[in-house]
ZALUM-781416 format. One record per residue (C-alpha): residue in three letters; x, y, z. Coordinates in Angstrom, 2 decimals. Layout:
REM ZALUM-781416
{aa->ALA | c1->X | c2->Y | c3->Z}
...
This chain:
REM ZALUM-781416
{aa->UNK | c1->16.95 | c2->-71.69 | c3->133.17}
{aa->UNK | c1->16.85 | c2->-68.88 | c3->135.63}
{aa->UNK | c1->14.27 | c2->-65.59 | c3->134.63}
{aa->UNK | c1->17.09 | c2->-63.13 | c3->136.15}
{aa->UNK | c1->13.98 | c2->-60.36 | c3->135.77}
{aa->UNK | c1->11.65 | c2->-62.58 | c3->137.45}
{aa->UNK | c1->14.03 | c2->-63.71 | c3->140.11}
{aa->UNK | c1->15.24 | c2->-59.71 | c3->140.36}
{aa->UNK | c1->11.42 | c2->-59.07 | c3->141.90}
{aa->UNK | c1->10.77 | c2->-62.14 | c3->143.97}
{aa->UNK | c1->14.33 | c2->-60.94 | c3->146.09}
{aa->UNK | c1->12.41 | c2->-57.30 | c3->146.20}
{aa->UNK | c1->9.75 | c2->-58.67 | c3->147.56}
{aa->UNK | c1->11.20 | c2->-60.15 | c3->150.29}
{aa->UNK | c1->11.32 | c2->-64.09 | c3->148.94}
{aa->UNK | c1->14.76 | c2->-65.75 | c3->150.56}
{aa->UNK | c1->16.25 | c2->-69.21 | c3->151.00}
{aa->UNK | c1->13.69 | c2->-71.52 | c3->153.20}
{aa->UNK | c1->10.20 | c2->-69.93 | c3->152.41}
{aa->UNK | c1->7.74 | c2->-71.59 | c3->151.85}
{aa->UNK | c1->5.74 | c2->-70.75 | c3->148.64}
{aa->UNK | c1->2.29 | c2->-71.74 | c3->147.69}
{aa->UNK | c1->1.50 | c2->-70.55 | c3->144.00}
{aa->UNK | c1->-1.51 | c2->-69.88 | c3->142.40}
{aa->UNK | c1->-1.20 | c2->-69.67 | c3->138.68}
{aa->UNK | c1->-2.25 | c2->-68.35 | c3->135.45}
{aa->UNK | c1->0.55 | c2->-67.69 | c3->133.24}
{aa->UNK | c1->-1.38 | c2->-66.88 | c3->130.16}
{aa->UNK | c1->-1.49 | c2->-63.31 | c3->131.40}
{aa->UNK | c1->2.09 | c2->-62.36 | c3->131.09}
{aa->UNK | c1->2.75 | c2->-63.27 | c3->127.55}
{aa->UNK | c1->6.71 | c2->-64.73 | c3->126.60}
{aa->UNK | c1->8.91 | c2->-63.12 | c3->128.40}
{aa->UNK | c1->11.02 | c2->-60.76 | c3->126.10}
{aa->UNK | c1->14.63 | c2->-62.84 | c3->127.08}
{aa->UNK | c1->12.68 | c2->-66.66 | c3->126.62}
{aa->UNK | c1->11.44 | c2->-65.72 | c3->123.05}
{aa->UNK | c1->13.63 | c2->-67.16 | c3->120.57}
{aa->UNK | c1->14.12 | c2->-70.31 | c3->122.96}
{aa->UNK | c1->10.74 | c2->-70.93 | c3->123.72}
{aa->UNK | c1->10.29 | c2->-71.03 | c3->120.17}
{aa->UNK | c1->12.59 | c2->-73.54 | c3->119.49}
{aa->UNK | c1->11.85 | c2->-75.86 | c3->122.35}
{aa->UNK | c1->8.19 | c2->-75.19 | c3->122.85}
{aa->UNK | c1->5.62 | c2->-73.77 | c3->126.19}
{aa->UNK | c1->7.45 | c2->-76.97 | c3->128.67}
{aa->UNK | c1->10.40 | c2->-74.70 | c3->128.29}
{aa->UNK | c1->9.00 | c2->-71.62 | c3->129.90}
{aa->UNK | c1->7.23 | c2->-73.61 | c3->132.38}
{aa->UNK | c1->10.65 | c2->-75.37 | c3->133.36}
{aa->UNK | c1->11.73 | c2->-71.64 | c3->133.56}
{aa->UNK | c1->9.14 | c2->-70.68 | c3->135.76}
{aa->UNK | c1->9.81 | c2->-73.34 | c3->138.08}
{aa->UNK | c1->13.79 | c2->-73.16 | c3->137.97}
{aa->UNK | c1->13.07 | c2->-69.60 | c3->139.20}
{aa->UNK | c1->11.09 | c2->-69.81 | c3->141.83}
{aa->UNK | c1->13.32 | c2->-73.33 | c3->143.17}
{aa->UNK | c1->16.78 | c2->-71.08 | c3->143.30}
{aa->UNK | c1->14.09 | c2->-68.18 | c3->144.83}
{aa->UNK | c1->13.88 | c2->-70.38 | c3->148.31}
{aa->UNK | c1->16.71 | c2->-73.03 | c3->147.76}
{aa->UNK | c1->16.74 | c2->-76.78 | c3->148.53}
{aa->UNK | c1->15.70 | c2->-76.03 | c3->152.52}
{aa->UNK | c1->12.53 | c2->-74.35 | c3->151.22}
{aa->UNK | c1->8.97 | c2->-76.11 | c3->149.68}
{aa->UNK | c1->7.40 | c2->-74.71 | c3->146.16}
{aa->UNK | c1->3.14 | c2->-75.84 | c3->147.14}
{aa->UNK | c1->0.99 | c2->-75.63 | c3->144.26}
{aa->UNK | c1->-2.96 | c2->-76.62 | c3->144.06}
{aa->UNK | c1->-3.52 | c2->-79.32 | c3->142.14}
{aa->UNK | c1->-7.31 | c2->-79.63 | c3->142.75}
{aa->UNK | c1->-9.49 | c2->-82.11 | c3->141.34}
{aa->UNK | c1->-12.45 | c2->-82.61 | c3->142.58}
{aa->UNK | c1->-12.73 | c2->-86.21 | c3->142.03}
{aa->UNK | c1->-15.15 | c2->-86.91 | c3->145.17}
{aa->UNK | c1->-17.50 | c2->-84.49 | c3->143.78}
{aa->UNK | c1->-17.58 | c2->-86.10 | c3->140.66}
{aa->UNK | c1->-18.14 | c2->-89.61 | c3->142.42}
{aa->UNK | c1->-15.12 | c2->-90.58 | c3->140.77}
{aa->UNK | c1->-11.47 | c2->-92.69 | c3->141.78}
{aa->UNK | c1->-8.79 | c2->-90.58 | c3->142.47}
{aa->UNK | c1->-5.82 | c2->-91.38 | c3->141.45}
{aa->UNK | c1->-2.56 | c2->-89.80 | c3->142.77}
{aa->UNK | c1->-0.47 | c2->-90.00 | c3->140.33}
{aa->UNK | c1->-2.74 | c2->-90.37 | c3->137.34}
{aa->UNK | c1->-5.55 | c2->-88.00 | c3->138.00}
{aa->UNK | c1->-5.38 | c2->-84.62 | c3->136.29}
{aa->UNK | c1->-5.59 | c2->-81.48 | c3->137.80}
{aa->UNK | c1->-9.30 | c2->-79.18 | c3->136.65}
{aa->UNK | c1->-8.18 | c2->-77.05 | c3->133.61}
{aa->UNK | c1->-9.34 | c2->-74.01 | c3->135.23}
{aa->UNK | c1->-6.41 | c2->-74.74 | c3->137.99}
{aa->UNK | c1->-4.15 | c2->-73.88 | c3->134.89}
{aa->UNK | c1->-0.91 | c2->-75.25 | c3->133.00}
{aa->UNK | c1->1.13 | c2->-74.98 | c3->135.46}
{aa->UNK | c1->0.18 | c2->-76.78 | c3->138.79}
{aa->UNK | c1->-0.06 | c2->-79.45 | c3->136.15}
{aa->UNK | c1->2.75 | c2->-79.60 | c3->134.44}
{aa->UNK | c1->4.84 | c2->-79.12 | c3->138.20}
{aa->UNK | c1->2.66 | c2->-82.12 | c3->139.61}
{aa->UNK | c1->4.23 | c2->-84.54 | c3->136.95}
{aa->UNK | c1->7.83 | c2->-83.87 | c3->137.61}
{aa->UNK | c1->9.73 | c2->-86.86 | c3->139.23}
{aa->UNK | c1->11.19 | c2->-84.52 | c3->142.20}
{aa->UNK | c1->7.53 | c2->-83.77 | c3->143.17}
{aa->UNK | c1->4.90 | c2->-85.21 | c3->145.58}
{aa->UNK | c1->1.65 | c2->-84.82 | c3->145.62}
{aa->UNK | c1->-1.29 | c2->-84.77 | c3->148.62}
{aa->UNK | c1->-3.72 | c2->-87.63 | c3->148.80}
{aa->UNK | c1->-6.80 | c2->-85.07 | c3->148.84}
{aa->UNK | c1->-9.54 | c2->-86.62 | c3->146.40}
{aa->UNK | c1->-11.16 | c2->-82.84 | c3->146.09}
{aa->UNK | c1->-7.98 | c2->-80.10 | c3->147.14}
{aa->UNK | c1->-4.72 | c2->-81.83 | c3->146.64}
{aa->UNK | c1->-1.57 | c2->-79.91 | c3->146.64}
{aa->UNK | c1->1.62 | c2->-80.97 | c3->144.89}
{aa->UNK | c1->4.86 | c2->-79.91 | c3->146.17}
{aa->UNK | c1->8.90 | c2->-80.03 | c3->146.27}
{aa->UNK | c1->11.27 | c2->-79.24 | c3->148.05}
{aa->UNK | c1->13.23 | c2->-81.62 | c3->150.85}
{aa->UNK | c1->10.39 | c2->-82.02 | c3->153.26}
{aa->UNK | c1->8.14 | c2->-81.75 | c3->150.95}
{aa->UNK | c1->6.68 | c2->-85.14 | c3->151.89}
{aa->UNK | c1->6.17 | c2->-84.80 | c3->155.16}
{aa->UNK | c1->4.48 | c2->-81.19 | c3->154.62}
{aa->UNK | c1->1.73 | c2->-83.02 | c3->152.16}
{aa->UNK | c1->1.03 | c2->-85.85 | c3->155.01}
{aa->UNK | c1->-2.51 | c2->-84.66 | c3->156.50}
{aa->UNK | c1->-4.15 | c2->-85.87 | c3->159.46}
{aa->UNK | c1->-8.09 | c2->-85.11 | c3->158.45}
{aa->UNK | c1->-9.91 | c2->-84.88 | c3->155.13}
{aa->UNK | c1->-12.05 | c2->-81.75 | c3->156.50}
{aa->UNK | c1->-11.06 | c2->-79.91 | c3->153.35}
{aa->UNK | c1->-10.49 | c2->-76.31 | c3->154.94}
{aa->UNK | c1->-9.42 | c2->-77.64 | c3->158.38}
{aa->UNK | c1->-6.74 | c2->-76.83 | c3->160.75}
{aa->UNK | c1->-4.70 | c2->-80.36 | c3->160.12}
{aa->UNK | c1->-5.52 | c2->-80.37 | c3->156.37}
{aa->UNK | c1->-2.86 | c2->-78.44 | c3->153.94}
{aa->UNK | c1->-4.78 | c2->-74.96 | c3->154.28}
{aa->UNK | c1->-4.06 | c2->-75.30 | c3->158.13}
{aa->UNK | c1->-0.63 | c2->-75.90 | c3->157.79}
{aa->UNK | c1->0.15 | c2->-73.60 | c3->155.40}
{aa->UNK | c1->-1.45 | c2->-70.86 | c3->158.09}
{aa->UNK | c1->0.39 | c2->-72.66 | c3->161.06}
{aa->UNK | c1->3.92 | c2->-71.92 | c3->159.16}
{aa->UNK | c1->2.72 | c2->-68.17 | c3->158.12}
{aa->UNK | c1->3.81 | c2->-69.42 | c3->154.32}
{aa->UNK | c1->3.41 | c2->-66.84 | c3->151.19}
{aa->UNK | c1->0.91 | c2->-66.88 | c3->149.12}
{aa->UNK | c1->2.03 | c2->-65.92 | c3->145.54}
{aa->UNK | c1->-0.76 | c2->-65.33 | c3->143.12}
{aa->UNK | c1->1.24 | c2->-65.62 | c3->139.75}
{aa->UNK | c1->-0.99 | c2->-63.98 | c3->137.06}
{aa->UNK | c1->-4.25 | c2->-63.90 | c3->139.07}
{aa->UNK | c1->-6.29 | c2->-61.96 | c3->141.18}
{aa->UNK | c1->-8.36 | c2->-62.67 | c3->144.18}
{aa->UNK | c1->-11.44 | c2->-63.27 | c3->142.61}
{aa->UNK | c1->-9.67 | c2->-66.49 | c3->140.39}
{aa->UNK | c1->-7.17 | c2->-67.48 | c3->142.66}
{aa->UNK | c1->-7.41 | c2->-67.18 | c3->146.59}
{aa->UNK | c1->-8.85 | c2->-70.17 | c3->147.33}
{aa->UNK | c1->-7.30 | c2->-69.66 | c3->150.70}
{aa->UNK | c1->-10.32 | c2->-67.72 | c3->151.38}
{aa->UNK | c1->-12.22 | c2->-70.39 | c3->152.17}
{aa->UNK | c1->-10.19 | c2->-72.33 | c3->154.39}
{aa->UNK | c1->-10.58 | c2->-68.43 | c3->156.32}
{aa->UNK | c1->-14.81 | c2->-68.62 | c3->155.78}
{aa->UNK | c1->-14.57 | c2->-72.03 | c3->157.79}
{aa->UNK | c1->-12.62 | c2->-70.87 | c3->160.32}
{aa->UNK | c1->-15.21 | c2->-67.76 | c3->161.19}
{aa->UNK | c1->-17.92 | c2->-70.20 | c3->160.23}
{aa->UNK | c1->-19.78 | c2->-68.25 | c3->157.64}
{aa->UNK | c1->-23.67 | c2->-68.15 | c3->158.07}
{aa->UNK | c1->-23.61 | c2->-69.08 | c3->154.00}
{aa->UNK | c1->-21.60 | c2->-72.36 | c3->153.88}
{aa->UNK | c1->-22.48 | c2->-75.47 | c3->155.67}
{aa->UNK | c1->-20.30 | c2->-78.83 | c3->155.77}
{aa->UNK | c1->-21.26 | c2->-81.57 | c3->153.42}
{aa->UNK | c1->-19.99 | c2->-84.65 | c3->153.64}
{aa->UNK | c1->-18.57 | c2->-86.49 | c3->150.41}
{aa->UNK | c1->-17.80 | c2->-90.78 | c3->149.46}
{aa->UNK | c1->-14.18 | c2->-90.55 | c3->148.33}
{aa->UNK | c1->-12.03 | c2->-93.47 | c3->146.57}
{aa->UNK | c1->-8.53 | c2->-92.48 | c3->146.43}
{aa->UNK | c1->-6.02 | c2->-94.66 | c3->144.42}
{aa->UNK | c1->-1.87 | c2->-94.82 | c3->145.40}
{aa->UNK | c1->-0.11 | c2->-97.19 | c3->143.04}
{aa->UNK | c1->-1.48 | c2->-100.36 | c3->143.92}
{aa->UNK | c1->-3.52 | c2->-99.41 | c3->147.75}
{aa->UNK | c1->-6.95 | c2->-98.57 | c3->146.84}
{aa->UNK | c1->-9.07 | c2->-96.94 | c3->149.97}
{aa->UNK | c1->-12.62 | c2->-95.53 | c3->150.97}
{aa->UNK | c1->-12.69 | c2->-92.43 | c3->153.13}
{aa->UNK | c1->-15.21 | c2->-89.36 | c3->154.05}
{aa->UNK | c1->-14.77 | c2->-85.72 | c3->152.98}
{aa->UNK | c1->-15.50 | c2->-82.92 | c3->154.99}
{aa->UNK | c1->-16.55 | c2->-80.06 | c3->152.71}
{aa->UNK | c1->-17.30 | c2->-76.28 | c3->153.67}
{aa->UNK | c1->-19.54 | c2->-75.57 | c3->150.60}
{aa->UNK | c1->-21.60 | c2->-72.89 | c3->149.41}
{aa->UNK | c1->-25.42 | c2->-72.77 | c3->150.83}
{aa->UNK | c1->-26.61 | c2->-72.28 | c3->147.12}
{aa->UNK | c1->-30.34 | c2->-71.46 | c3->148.44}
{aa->UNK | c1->-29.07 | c2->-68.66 | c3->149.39}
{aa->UNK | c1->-27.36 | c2->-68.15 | c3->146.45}
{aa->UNK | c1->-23.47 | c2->-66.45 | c3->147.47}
{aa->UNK | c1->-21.43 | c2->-66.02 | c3->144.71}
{aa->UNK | c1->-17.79 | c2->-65.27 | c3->145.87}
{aa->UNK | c1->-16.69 | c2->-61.78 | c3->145.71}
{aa->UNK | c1->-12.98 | c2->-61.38 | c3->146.79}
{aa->UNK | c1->-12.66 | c2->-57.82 | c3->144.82}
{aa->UNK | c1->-13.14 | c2->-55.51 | c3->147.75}
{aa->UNK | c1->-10.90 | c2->-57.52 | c3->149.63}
{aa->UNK | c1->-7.45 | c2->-57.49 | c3->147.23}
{aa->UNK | c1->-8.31 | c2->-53.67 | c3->147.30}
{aa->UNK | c1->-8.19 | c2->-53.73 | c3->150.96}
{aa->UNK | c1->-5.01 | c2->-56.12 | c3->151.20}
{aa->UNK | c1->-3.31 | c2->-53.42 | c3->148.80}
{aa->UNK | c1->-4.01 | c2->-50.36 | c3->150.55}
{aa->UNK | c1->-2.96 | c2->-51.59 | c3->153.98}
{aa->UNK | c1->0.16 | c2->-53.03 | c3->152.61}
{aa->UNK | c1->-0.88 | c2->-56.76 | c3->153.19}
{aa->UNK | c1->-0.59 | c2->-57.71 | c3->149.71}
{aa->UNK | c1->2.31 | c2->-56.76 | c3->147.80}
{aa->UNK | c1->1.48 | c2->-55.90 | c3->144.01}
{aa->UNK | c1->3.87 | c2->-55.58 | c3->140.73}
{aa->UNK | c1->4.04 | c2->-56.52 | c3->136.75}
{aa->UNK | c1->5.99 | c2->-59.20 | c3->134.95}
{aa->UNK | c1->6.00 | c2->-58.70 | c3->131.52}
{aa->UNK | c1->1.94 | c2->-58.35 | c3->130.80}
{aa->UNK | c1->0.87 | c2->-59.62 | c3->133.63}
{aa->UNK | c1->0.73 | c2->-58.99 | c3->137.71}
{aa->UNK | c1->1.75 | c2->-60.72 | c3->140.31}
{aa->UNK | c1->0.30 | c2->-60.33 | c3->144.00}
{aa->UNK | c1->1.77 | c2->-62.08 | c3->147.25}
{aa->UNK | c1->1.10 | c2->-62.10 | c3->150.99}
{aa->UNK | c1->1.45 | c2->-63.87 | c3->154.23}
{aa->UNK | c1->-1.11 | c2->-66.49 | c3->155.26}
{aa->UNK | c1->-1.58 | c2->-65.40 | c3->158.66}
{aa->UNK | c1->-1.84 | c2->-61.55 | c3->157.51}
{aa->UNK | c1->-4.49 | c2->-62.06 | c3->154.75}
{aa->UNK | c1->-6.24 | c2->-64.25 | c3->157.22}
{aa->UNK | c1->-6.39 | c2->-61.92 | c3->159.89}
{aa->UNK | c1->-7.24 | c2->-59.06 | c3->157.72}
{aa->UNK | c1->-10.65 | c2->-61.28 | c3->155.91}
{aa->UNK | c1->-11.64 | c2->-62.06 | c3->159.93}
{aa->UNK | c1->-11.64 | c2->-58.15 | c3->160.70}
{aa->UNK | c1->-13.57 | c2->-57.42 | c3->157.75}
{aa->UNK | c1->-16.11 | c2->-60.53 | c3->157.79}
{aa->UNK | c1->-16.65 | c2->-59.10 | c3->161.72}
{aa->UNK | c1->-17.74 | c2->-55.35 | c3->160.56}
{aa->UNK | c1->-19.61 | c2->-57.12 | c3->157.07}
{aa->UNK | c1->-20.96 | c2->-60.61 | c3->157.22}
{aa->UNK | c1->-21.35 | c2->-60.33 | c3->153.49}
{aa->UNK | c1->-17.74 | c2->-59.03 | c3->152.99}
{aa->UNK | c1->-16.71 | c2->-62.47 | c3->150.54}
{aa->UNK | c1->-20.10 | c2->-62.02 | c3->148.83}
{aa->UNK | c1->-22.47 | c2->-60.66 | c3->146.59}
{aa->UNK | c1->-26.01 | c2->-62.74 | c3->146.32}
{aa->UNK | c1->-26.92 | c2->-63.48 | c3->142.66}
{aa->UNK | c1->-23.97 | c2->-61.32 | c3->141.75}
{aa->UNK | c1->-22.62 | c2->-62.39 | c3->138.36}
Protein backbone atom coordinates (compact mmCIF):
# COMPACT_ATOMS: atom_id res chain seq x y z
CA UNK A 1 0.00 0.00 0.00
CA UNK A 2 1.12 3.38 -1.15
CA UNK A 3 1.49 6.38 1.90
CA UNK A 4 0.00 9.04 -0.76
CA UNK A 5 1.29 11.73 2.17
CA UNK A 6 4.55 10.16 2.34
CA UNK A 7 4.97 9.69 -1.35
CA UNK A 8 3.39 13.55 -1.75
CA UNK A 9 6.95 14.75 0.05
CA UNK A 10 9.51 12.39 -1.38
CA UNK A 11 8.21 13.97 -5.18
CA UNK A 12 8.80 17.58 -3.29
CA UNK A 13 11.89 16.75 -2.53
CA UNK A 14 13.08 16.01 -5.66
CA UNK A 15 12.96 11.86 -5.46
CA UNK A 16 12.04 10.55 -9.29
CA UNK A 17 12.08 7.27 -11.21
CA UNK A 18 15.89 5.77 -11.23
CA UNK A 19 17.42 7.23 -7.94
CA UNK A 20 19.12 5.60 -6.06
CA UNK A 21 18.14 5.61 -2.32
CA UNK A 22 20.11 4.56 0.65
CA UNK A 23 17.88 4.74 3.90
CA UNK A 24 18.73 5.08 7.25
CA UNK A 25 15.93 4.25 9.59
CA UNK A 26 14.16 4.68 12.74
CA UNK A 27 10.55 4.59 12.34
CA UNK A 28 9.61 4.62 15.94
CA UNK A 29 9.73 8.38 15.75
CA UNK A 30 6.81 9.06 13.55
CA UNK A 31 4.15 7.18 15.33
CA UNK A 32 1.07 5.35 12.91
CA UNK A 33 0.41 7.29 10.36
CA UNK A 34 -3.16 8.84 10.79
CA UNK A 35 -4.53 6.95 7.21
CA UNK A 36 -2.63 3.23 8.31
CA UNK A 37 -4.41 3.23 11.77
CA UNK A 38 -7.30 1.06 11.65
CA UNK A 39 -5.30 -1.33 9.18
CA UNK A 40 -2.29 -1.58 10.98
CA UNK A 41 -4.38 -2.62 13.69
CA UNK A 42 -5.88 -5.32 12.11
CA UNK A 43 -2.89 -6.73 10.33
CA UNK A 44 -0.16 -5.79 12.72
CA UNK A 45 3.59 -3.41 12.52
CA UNK A 46 4.74 -5.88 9.02
CA UNK A 47 1.91 -3.93 7.53
CA UNK A 48 3.28 -0.48 7.92
CA UNK A 49 6.65 -1.63 7.19
CA UNK A 50 5.34 -3.21 3.79
CA UNK A 51 3.89 0.38 3.48
CA UNK A 52 6.98 2.02 4.00
CA UNK A 53 8.69 0.07 1.52
CA UNK A 54 5.80 0.03 -1.23
CA UNK A 55 6.34 3.82 -0.98
CA UNK A 56 9.56 4.43 -1.38
CA UNK A 57 9.72 1.31 -4.45
CA UNK A 58 6.89 3.36 -6.66
CA UNK A 59 9.16 6.68 -5.31
CA UNK A 60 12.17 5.53 -7.87
CA UNK A 61 10.42 2.70 -9.95
CA UNK A 62 11.77 -0.69 -11.09
CA UNK A 63 15.04 1.16 -12.93
CA UNK A 64 15.98 2.56 -9.51
CA UNK A 65 17.81 0.61 -6.19
CA UNK A 66 16.18 1.06 -2.46
CA UNK A 67 20.07 0.43 -0.25
CA UNK A 68 19.56 -0.06 3.28
CA UNK A 69 22.39 -0.89 6.09
CA UNK A 70 22.08 -3.98 7.37
CA UNK A 71 25.21 -3.95 9.62
CA UNK A 72 26.32 -6.62 11.74
CA UNK A 73 29.33 -6.63 12.95
CA UNK A 74 29.97 -10.23 12.95
CA UNK A 75 33.95 -9.93 12.44
CA UNK A 76 34.09 -7.89 15.46
CA UNK A 77 32.38 -10.28 17.37
CA UNK A 78 34.77 -13.14 16.02
CA UNK A 79 31.76 -14.67 14.82
CA UNK A 80 30.38 -16.58 11.18
CA UNK A 81 28.51 -14.48 9.12
CA UNK A 82 25.93 -15.66 7.56
CA UNK A 83 24.20 -13.93 4.58
CA UNK A 84 21.14 -14.87 4.71
CA UNK A 85 20.76 -15.95 8.30
CA UNK A 86 22.62 -13.36 10.24
CA UNK A 87 20.58 -10.59 11.83
CA UNK A 88 21.04 -7.15 11.45
CA UNK A 89 22.33 -5.09 15.26
CA UNK A 90 19.00 -3.92 16.86
CA UNK A 91 20.22 -0.51 17.08
CA UNK A 92 20.23 -0.58 12.98
CA UNK A 93 16.35 -0.71 13.61
CA UNK A 94 13.12 -2.68 12.35
CA UNK A 95 13.31 -1.84 9.26
CA UNK A 96 16.65 -2.62 7.39
CA UNK A 97 15.61 -5.90 8.93
CA UNK A 98 12.53 -6.63 8.05
CA UNK A 99 13.53 -5.24 4.08
CA UNK A 100 16.69 -7.63 4.21
CA UNK A 101 14.33 -10.76 4.50
CA UNK A 102 12.12 -10.09 1.58
CA UNK A 103 12.58 -12.61 -1.36
CA UNK A 104 13.06 -9.62 -4.05
CA UNK A 105 16.10 -8.47 -1.96
CA UNK A 106 19.89 -9.08 -1.94
CA UNK A 107 22.09 -8.55 0.42
CA UNK A 108 26.18 -7.55 0.50
CA UNK A 109 28.64 -10.15 1.66
CA UNK A 110 30.22 -7.54 4.25
CA UNK A 111 30.82 -9.57 7.63
CA UNK A 112 30.88 -5.95 9.59
CA UNK A 113 28.77 -3.17 7.05
CA UNK A 114 26.55 -5.11 4.77
CA UNK A 115 23.93 -3.41 2.82
CA UNK A 116 20.75 -5.05 1.55
CA UNK A 117 19.13 -3.82 -1.47
CA UNK A 118 16.42 -4.09 -4.45
CA UNK A 119 15.80 -2.95 -7.24
CA UNK A 120 16.89 -4.56 -10.92
CA UNK A 121 20.59 -4.16 -10.58
CA UNK A 122 20.53 -4.43 -7.36
CA UNK A 123 22.94 -7.37 -7.49
CA UNK A 124 25.45 -6.13 -9.29
CA UNK A 125 25.45 -2.73 -7.13
CA UNK A 126 26.09 -5.04 -3.79
CA UNK A 127 29.17 -6.95 -5.68
CA UNK A 128 32.37 -5.24 -3.96
CA UNK A 129 35.81 -5.52 -4.98
CA UNK A 130 37.69 -4.90 -1.35
CA UNK A 131 36.63 -5.50 2.25
CA UNK A 132 38.36 -2.03 3.35
CA UNK A 133 35.11 -1.16 5.07
CA UNK A 134 34.98 2.71 4.15
CA UNK A 135 36.88 2.32 0.84
CA UNK A 136 36.45 3.63 -2.56
CA UNK A 137 35.40 -0.02 -4.16
CA UNK A 138 33.41 -1.02 -1.02
CA UNK A 139 29.47 0.05 -0.97
CA UNK A 140 30.26 3.57 0.73
CA UNK A 141 32.46 4.26 -2.46
CA UNK A 142 29.97 3.45 -4.79
CA UNK A 143 27.28 4.97 -3.35
CA UNK A 144 29.61 8.41 -3.59
CA UNK A 145 30.75 7.41 -7.21
CA UNK A 146 26.84 7.44 -8.34
CA UNK A 147 26.12 10.82 -6.17
CA UNK A 148 23.05 8.53 -4.57
CA UNK A 149 20.61 10.17 -1.75
CA UNK A 150 20.95 9.68 1.43
CA UNK A 151 17.52 9.57 3.22
CA UNK A 152 17.68 9.60 6.96
CA UNK A 153 14.05 8.32 7.76
CA UNK A 154 13.40 9.26 11.45
CA UNK A 155 17.02 10.03 12.43
CA UNK A 156 19.43 12.56 12.77
CA UNK A 157 23.08 12.79 12.11
CA UNK A 158 24.29 11.93 15.28
CA UNK A 159 22.27 8.14 15.01
CA UNK A 160 22.30 7.70 11.52
CA UNK A 161 25.08 9.07 9.07
CA UNK A 162 27.26 6.46 9.12
CA UNK A 163 28.37 7.80 5.81
CA UNK A 164 30.50 9.98 7.82
CA UNK A 165 32.97 7.72 8.22
CA UNK A 166 33.50 6.37 4.94
CA UNK A 167 34.21 10.66 4.54
CA UNK A 168 36.82 10.52 7.91
CA UNK A 169 38.80 7.79 5.83
CA UNK A 170 38.91 9.50 2.91
CA UNK A 171 40.60 12.84 4.66
CA UNK A 172 42.38 10.36 6.87
CA UNK A 173 41.47 11.60 10.27
CA UNK A 174 44.44 11.98 12.78
CA UNK A 175 41.84 9.98 15.35
CA UNK A 176 41.09 6.71 13.48
CA UNK A 177 43.64 4.24 12.39
CA UNK A 178 42.94 0.95 10.22
CA UNK A 179 42.62 -2.29 12.07
CA UNK A 180 42.59 -5.24 10.52
CA UNK A 181 39.81 -7.95 11.39
CA UNK A 182 39.59 -12.37 10.81
CA UNK A 183 36.24 -12.61 9.02
CA UNK A 184 34.21 -16.00 8.21
CA UNK A 185 31.46 -15.24 5.95
CA UNK A 186 28.84 -18.00 5.16
CA UNK A 187 26.65 -18.07 1.50
CA UNK A 188 24.34 -21.06 1.46
CA UNK A 189 26.62 -23.81 1.34
CA UNK A 190 30.43 -21.76 0.36
CA UNK A 191 32.01 -21.06 3.56
CA UNK A 192 35.25 -18.54 3.22
CA UNK A 193 38.08 -16.75 5.31
CA UNK A 194 38.91 -13.18 4.39
CA UNK A 195 40.60 -9.87 6.06
CA UNK A 196 38.75 -6.68 7.05
CA UNK A 197 40.00 -3.41 6.66
CA UNK A 198 38.52 -1.23 9.42
CA UNK A 199 38.85 2.69 9.91
CA UNK A 200 38.15 2.63 13.71
CA UNK A 201 38.17 4.98 16.42
CA UNK A 202 41.77 5.65 18.21
CA UNK A 203 39.96 5.16 21.66
CA UNK A 204 43.26 6.47 23.57
CA UNK A 205 42.40 9.37 22.47
CA UNK A 206 39.08 8.98 23.31
CA UNK A 207 36.69 10.73 20.11
CA UNK A 208 33.29 10.29 20.59
CA UNK A 209 31.38 11.17 17.31
CA UNK A 210 29.72 14.43 17.19
CA UNK A 211 27.78 14.95 13.86
CA UNK A 212 25.42 17.81 15.53
CA UNK A 213 27.23 20.85 14.25
CA UNK A 214 27.41 19.34 11.06
CA UNK A 215 23.36 18.56 10.21
CA UNK A 216 23.15 22.29 11.40
CA UNK A 217 25.57 23.23 8.82
CA UNK A 218 24.06 20.86 5.98
CA UNK A 219 20.63 22.71 6.83
CA UNK A 220 21.63 26.16 6.64
CA UNK A 221 23.51 25.87 3.35
CA UNK A 222 20.74 23.97 1.81
CA UNK A 223 22.69 20.60 1.57
CA UNK A 224 20.33 18.72 3.57
CA UNK A 225 16.80 18.98 2.94
CA UNK A 226 14.59 18.82 6.26
CA UNK A 227 10.62 18.12 6.81
CA UNK A 228 8.00 16.12 9.25
CA UNK A 229 6.02 12.98 8.65
CA UNK A 230 3.57 12.51 11.04
CA UNK A 231 5.82 12.84 14.49
CA UNK A 232 8.78 12.43 13.14
CA UNK A 233 11.52 14.16 10.57
CA UNK A 234 12.97 13.16 7.80
CA UNK A 235 16.41 14.61 6.40
CA UNK A 236 17.99 13.75 2.86
CA UNK A 237 21.01 14.77 0.79
CA UNK A 238 23.38 13.94 -1.93
CA UNK A 239 26.46 11.82 -1.21
CA UNK A 240 28.85 13.81 -3.02
CA UNK A 241 27.38 17.21 -1.44
CA UNK A 242 27.46 16.08 2.26
CA UNK A 243 30.85 14.74 1.49
CA UNK A 244 32.26 17.71 0.15
CA UNK A 245 30.72 19.90 2.69
CA UNK A 246 32.37 17.43 6.01
CA UNK A 247 35.97 17.82 3.87
CA UNK A 248 35.61 21.78 3.97
CA UNK A 249 34.78 21.77 7.47
CA UNK A 250 37.27 18.90 8.77
CA UNK A 251 40.00 21.37 6.72
CA UNK A 252 39.13 24.71 8.88
CA UNK A 253 38.45 22.14 12.32
CA UNK A 254 40.28 18.88 12.62
CA UNK A 255 37.94 18.16 15.48
CA UNK A 256 34.80 19.10 13.43
CA UNK A 257 33.19 15.09 13.82
CA UNK A 258 34.28 15.20 17.47
CA UNK A 259 34.09 16.00 20.91
CA UNK A 260 36.85 14.09 23.30
CA UNK A 261 35.14 12.41 26.31
CA UNK A 262 31.98 14.11 25.17
CA UNK A 263 28.97 12.11 26.32
Amino acid sequence: MIIEELRELLKQNNIRAGDVLCIFSDITSFGIPESLKEKVKKNGLNFLMESYLDTFKDAVGEQGLIVMPTFSYSACEGEVFDVNNTKSKSKIGVLPEYFRKQKDVKRSLHPIFSFAAWGDKAEDFLKFESFNCFGEKHIFGKLYNINATYVLFGIDMQHGATYVFYSEQKINVYYRYYKNFPAIIRDNNKEFKTTVKYFVRNLNLNPKDYFYELEKRSLETGITNSFKFGSGNILIMKSQEIDGLIREEVKKNKDYLIRKGYE
